[in-house]
ZADO-181789 format. One record per residue (C-alpha): x, y negated, z. Coordinates in steps of 0.05 Angstrom, whole numbers, padded with zeros to 5 digits, always signed. Layout:
N
XYZ
...
END
This chain:
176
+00401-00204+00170
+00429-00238+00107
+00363-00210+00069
+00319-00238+00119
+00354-00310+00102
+00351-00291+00026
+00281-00279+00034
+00267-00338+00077
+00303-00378+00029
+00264-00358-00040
+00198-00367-00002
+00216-00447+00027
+00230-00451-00053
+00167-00427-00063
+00141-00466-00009
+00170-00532-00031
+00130-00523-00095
+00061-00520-00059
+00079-00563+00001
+00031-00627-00035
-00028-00585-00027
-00054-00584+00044
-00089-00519+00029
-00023-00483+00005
+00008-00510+00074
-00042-00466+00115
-00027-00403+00080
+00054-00419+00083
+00054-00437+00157
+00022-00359+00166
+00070-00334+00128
+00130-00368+00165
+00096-00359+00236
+00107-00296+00216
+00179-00295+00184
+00157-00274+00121
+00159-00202+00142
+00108-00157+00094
+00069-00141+00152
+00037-00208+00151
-00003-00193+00086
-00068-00179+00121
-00055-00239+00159
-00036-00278+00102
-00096-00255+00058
-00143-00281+00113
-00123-00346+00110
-00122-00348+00032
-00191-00333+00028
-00203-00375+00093
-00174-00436+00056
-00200-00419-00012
-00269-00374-00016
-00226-00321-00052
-00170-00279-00070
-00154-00304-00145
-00098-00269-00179
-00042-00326-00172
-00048-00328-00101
-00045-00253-00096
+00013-00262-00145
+00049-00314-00099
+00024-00277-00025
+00069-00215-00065
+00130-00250-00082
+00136-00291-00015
+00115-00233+00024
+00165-00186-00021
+00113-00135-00025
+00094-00105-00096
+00037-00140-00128
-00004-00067-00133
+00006-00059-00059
-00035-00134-00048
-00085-00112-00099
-00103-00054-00057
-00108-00090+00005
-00150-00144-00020
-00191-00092-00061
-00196-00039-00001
-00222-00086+00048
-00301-00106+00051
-00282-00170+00076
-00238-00201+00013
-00276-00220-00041
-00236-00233-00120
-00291-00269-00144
-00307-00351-00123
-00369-00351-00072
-00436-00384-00096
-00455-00450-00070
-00499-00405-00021
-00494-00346+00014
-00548-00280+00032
-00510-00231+00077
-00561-00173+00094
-00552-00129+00142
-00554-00049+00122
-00533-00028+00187
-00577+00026+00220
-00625-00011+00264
-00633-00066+00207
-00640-00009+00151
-00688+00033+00189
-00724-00040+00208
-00736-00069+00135
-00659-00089+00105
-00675-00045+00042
-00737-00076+00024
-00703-00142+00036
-00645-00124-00004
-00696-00098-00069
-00735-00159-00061
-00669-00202-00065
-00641-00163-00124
-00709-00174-00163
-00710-00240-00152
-00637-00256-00159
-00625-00214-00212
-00560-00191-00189
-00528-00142-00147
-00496-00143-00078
-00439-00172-00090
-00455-00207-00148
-00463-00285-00153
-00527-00312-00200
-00509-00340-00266
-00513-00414-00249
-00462-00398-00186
-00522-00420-00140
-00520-00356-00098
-00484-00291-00065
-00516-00236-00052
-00468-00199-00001
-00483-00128+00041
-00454-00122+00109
-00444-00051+00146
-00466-00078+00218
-00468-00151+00248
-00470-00130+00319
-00536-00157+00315
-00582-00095+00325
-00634-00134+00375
-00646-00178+00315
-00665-00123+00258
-00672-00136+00205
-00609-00183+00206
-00589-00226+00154
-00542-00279+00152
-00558-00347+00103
-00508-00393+00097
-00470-00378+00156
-00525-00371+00207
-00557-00300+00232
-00629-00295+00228
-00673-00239+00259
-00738-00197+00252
-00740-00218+00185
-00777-00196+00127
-00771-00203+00047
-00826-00259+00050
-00777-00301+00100
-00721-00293+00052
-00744-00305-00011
-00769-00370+00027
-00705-00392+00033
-00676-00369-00033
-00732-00409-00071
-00715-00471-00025
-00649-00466-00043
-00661-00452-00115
-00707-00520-00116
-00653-00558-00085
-00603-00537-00144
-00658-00558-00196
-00674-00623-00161
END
């Protein structure tokens, strides 16, 4: 029990220290909710990259000293799971689906056309920051295949043509 308030007591120090920042405050409530026990890390993570777009290493850093859990042990979460990303996103964001019904439908060809005209890989953000290209294993959205998701809204039956519509709009609106 006197651990517990040891460890309660370095992480309000750590706390205190981040308590200006409205984001920080988010990701330290999670962490208290949930007594500062290790087993909140997944929890914890989520709302990182919630509040911030990313896992950067000083959060990951302070997530492993509140949470007393070794720093290697958050790298692997954050690195294991699809969902956590290390790197900032772009301004805008191409999700396509490569689950089966999309894949079989037309989400390679999207994918290709995306790379080619991107130049980047999934996963990968263009030079200029503009975009994310992202993969997803299934969206739930197999009615709709080919699925893709741009800027936070799903769009079905589509094709490379539709895409690259909306990359080039978004592309002119960054040059313009």
């Amino acid at each position: 029990m006197e651990a517990l308030k040891e460890t309660a007591s370095k992480a309000q120090d750590e706390t205190s220290k981040r308590a200006d920042d409205p984001r920080w405050r988010r990701v330290n409530r999670v962490m208290r909710l949930h007594g500062y026990r290790p087993n909140a890390l997944i929890e914890t993570l989520h709302m990182v990259q919630d509040t911030f777009g990313f896992l950067e290493m000083e959060a990951l850093k302070y997530v492993a000293k509140t949470l007393q859990v070794p720093l290697s042990r958050v790298y692997a979460v954050a690195t294991f799971y699809h969902f956590f990303s290390l790197k900032p996103p772009g301004k805008h964001t191409c999700v396509v689906c490569m689950g089966t019904a999309c894949y079989i439908s037309g989400a390679a060809e999207i994918m290709h056309e995306m790379q080619e005209a991107l130049h980047i890989e999934p996963g990968e953000t263009t030079a200029d920051g503009a975009i994310s290209l992202v993969t997803a294993r299934c969206l739930g959205s197999c009615g709709l295949a080919p699925a893709v998701v741009l800027d936070g809204e799903i769009k079905g039956k589509m094709t490379p043509a539709a895409v690259l519509e909306t990359i080039e709009r978004w592309q002119a609106d960054a040059s313009g």
